[in-house]
matplotlib code that plots the C-alpha trace (Angstrom):
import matplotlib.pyplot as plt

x = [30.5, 31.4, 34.4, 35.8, 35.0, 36.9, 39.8, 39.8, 39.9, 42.5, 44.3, 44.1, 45.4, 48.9, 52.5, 55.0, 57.8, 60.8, 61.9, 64.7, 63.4, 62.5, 58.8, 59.1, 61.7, 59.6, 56.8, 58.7, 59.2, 56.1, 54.4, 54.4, 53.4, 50.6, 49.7, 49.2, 46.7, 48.5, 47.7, 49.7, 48.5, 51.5, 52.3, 51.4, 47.7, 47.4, 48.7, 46.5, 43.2, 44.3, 44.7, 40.9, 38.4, 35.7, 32.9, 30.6, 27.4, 28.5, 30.6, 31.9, 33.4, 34.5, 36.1, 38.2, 39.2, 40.4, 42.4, 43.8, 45.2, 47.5, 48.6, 51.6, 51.3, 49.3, 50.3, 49.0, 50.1, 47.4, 47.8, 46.4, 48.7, 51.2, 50.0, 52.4, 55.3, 55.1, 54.1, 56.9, 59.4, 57.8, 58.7, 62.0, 63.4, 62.2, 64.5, 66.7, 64.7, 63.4, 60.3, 58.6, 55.7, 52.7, 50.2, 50.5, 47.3, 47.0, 44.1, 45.1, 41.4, 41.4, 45.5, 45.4, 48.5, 47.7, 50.8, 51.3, 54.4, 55.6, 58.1, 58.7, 59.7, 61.4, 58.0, 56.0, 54.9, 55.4, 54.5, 52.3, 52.3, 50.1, 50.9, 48.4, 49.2, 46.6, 45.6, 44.2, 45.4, 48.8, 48.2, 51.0, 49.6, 51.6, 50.6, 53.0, 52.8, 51.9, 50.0, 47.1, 46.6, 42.7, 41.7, 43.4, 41.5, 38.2, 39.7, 39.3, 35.9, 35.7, 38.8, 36.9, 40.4, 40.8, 42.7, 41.9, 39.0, 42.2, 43.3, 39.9, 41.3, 43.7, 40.7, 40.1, 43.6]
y = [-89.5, -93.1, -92.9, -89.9, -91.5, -94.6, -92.5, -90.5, -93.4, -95.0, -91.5, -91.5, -95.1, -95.0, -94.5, -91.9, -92.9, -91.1, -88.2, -85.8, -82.1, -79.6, -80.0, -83.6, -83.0, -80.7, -83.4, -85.6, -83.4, -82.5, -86.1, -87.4, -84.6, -85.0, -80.9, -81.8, -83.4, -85.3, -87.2, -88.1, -90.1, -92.0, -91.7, -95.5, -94.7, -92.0, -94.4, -97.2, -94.7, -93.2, -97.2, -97.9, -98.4, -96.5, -95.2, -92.8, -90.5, -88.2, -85.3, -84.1, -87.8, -88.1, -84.8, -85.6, -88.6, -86.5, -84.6, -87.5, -89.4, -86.6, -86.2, -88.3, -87.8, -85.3, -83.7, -81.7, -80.8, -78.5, -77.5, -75.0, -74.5, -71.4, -71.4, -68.2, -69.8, -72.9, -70.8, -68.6, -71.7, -73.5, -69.8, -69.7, -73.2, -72.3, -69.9, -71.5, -74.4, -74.1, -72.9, -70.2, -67.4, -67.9, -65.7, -64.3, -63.4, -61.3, -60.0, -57.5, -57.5, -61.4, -61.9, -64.7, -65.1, -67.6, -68.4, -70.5, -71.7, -73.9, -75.9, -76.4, -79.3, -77.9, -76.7, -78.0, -77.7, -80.5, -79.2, -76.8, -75.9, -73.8, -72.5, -70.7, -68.9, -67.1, -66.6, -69.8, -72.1, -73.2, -75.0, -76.8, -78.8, -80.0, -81.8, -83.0, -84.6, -83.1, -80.3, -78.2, -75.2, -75.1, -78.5, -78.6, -75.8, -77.8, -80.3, -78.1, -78.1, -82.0, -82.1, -82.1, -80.9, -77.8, -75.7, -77.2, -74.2, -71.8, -73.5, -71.7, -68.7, -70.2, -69.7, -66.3, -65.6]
z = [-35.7, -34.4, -36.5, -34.7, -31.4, -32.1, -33.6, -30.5, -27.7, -30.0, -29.7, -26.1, -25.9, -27.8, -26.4, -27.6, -29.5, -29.0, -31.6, -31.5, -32.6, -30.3, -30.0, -29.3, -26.8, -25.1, -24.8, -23.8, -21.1, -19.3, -20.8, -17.6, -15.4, -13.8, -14.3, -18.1, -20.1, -23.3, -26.4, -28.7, -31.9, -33.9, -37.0, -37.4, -36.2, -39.1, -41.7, -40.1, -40.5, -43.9, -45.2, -44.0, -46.4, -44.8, -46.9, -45.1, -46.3, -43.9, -45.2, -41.9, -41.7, -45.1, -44.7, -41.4, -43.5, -46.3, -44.1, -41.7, -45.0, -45.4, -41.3, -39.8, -36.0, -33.3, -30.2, -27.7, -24.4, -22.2, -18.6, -16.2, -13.8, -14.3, -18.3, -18.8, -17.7, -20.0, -22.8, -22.0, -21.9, -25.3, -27.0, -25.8, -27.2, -30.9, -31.9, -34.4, -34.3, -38.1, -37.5, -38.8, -37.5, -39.4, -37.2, -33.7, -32.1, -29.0, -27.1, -24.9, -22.7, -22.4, -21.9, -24.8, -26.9, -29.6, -32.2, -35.1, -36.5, -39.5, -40.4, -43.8, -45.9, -48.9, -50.8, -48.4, -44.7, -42.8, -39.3, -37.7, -34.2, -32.0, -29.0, -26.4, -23.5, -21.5, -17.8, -17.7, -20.0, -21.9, -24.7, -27.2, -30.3, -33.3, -36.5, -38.7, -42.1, -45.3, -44.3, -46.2, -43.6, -45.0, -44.0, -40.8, -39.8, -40.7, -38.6, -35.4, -35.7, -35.3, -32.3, -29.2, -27.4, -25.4, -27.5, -30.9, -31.3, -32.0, -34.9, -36.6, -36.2, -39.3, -41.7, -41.2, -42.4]

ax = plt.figure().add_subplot(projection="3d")
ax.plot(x, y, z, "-o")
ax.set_aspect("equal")
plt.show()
């Protein structure tokens, strides 16, 4: 559990670097509003963690391991305030974009729309993204790197990030 602790104040602690696809550019966008909570983690801090020798007795720690070795970068974007309209605007700049629908979730009693997307790197995919739009809250989160839909939905159950309980909803599928 101290492991993930330190990986997520390290997390919260990094810079953006500047990328040109569509997600990033979005980020980029609202990364300094004050209406959104960020974090990005770098692909550096991935490759920093997955090069640790760390040896654990705990399997819940030895499993985020597993799947942080295989991840390049993180990030999420969550906000509040008009969550329909910034769920509305992350949708409309995808088209053409390369990315794919997995699985669209909506709820018709609770107003969620939950939505996961890959984009593929030849054979394999090397980003998934998850948007959430709802009454309440608009949520954006992106992992890229070489991605095993399975273990990232294991991973959700370790983020302590709003949003991140979504990505469950990947194993039932």
């Amino acid at each position: 559990m101290r492991l993930i602790a330190l990986a997520a104040g390290l997390m919260m602690s990094l810079g953006l670097q500047a990328q040109s696809d569509a997600i990033a550019q979005y980020f980029n966008k609202y990364m300094n509003d004050d209406r959104f909570t960020v974090v990005f983690v770098s692909p550096k801090m991935f490759d920093m963690v997955s090069k640790m020798d760390l040896h654990t007795d705990d399997p819940q720690a030895q499993a985020t391991l597993d799947i942080i070795k295989d991840l390049e970068g993180l990030r999420i974007l969550t906000t509040e305030v008009t969550p329909r309209k910034f769920f509305q605007e992350a949708k409309a700049m995808l088209p053409g974009k390369g990315y794919e629908v997995l699985m669209t979730v909506r709820d018709n009693k609770s107003g969620d729309n939950v939505e996961f997307l890959v984009k593929e790197a030849g054979d394999r995919i090397h980003e998934l993204l998850l948007l959430v739009g709802s009454s309440d809250e608009f949520v954006m989160l992106s992992f890229t790197g070489n991605i095993d839909l399975k273990k990232i939905g294991e991973l959700s159950k370790v983020l302590n990030v709003e949003g991140a309980e979504h990505l469950e909803k990947l194993e039932d599928q």
